[in-house]
N, C-alpha and C positions, 0 to 999 in steps of 0.2 A: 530509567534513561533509555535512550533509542541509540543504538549504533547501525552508521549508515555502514553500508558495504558493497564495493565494487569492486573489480578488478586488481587494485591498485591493494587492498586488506584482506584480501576471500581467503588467505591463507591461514588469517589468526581468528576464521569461525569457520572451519569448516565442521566441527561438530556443533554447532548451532545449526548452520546450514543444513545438515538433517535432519534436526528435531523439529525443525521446519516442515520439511517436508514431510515427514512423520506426522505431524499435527494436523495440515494440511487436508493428507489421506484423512487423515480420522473424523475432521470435522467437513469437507466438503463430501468426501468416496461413501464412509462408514456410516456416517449420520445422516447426511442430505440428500446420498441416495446423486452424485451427481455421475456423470457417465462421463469421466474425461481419465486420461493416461494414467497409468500407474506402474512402478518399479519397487514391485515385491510389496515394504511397506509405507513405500515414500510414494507421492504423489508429487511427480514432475511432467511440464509439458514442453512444448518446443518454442516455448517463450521465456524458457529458463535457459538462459544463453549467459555468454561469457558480457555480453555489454550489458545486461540485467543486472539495473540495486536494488537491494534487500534495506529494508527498515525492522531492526531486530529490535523488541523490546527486551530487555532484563533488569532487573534491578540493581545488581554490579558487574563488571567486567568479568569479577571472576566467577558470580552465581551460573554454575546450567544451565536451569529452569528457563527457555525461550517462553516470556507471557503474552507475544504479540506479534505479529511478523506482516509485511505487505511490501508489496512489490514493484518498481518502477520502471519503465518499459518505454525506450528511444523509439517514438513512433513515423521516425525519418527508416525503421525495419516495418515489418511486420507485428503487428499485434491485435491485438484480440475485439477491440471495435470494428477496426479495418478490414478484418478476417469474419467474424461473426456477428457482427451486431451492428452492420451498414446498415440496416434496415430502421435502426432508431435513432438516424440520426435526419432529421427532415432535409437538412443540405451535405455538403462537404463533409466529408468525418475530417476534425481538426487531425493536422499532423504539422512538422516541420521540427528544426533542431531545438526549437525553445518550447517546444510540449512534449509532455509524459503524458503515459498512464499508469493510473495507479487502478492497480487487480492485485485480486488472490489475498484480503485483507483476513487475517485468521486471529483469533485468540485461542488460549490454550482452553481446555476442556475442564482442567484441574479447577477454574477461575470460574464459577458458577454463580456470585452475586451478581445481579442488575447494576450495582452502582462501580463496579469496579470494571465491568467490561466497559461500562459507559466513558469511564477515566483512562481506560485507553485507547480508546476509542479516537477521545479528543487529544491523547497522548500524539497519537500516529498523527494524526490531522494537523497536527503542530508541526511536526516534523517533516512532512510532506511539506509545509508551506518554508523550515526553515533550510532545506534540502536542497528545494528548488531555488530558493534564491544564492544559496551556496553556489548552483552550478548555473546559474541563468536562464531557469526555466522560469517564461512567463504564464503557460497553464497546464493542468490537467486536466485526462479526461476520464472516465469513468465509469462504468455501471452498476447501477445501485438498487435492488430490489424493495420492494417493498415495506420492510421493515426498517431499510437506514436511509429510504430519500429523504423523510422531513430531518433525520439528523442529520445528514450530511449537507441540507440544502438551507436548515439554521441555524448552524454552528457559527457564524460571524464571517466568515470566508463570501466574497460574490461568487454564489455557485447559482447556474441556470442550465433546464435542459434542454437537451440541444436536438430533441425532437418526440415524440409520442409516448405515453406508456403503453406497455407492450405483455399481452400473455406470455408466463414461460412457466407451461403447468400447473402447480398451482400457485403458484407466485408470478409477479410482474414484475417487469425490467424498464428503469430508464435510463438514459444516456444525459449525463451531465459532464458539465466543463466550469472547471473553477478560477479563477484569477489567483495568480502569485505574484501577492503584491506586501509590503514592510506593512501600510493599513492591514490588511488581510490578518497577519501574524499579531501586530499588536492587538486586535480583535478578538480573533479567540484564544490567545494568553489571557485577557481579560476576563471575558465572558468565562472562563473553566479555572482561572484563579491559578496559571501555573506561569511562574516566576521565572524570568531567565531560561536560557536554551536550553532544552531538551536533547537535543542528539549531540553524540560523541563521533569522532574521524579518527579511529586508532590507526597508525599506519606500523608497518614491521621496522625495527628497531635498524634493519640494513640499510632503508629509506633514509632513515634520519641520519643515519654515521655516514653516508654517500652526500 
């Protein structure tokens, strides 16, 4: 299951929230060799803000083990297309209050089968589409290197980029934008064969007795 997390629950994952970022470090800083902020051993940037959701995968509420994590980012602020990647976008970089971005998509390290990253892959991509229409987002947007464009661009979602592929050492980057739309979700719930919603909205017990 995916639990989403904002402002309103950050309290009842703040140890998720680090294994997060811990993970993070390890597969983007450790592994990938990428050159961006880090804090000891957690890898956080300045798009990790207070108006920043998280999409947590676990298997129960009460299991540890964070198996998937990514991130979504009110692009009415700054972020990371807008900031760095104007350039792959042939017109406009989409922004306004009904688009995200979704960045910083990480799976745990421990999870080394093909077919299991794969399943959350489309896990997250579910919930990303049942997220947004929770909050009224009609799209995201995106960059996707060369290894997850054709996933991400045929997983049943209308995803199209939204300008050039682009060198980024030894890898390329494109800029896509997806529709969040009820077709959309019932698409690839279909095509990946997973029943009924995926993500959880746990909110603090004070919430609820107020």
């Amino acid at each position: 299951m995916i639990f989403i997390v904002n402002t309103e629950n950050r309290s009842l994952f703040e140890s998720d929230l680090l294994e997060m970022h811990r993970q993070r470090k390890a597969v983007f800083v450790d592994k990938a060799g990428w050159r961006i902020p880090v804090r000891g051993d957690m890898e956080i940037d300045r798009y990790d803000r207070p108006e920043t959701t998280y999409l947590i995968a676990k298997r129960t509420p009460e299991a540890g083990e964070v198996l998937a994590s990514v991130r979504l980012l009110p692009t009415v602020l700054p972020h990371l297309m807008s900031d760095l990647f104007r350039e792959a976008c042939s017109g406009v970089v989409p922004s306004g209050p009904s688009v995200w971005e979704v960045s910083r998509f990480c799976v745990s390290q421990r999870i080394c089968e093909r077919s299991a990253r794969l399943a959350l892959l489309w896990e997250i991509i579910t919930a990303v589409l049942e997220t947004g229409l929770l909050f009224g987002i009609e799209q995201v947007t995106f960059v996707a290197n060369r290894a997850l464009l054709p996933l991400a661009l045929g997983c049943g979602w209308n995803a199209t980029p939204l300008g050039p592929t682009l060198r980024d050492g030894n890898d390329e980057i494109t800029a896509v934008a997806a529709a969040i739309t009820p077709h959309a979700l019932r698409e690839v719930r279909s095509r990946f064969g997973i029943i009924g919603p995926v993500t959880r909205f746990p909110i603090p017990l004070s919430q609820v007795a107020a």
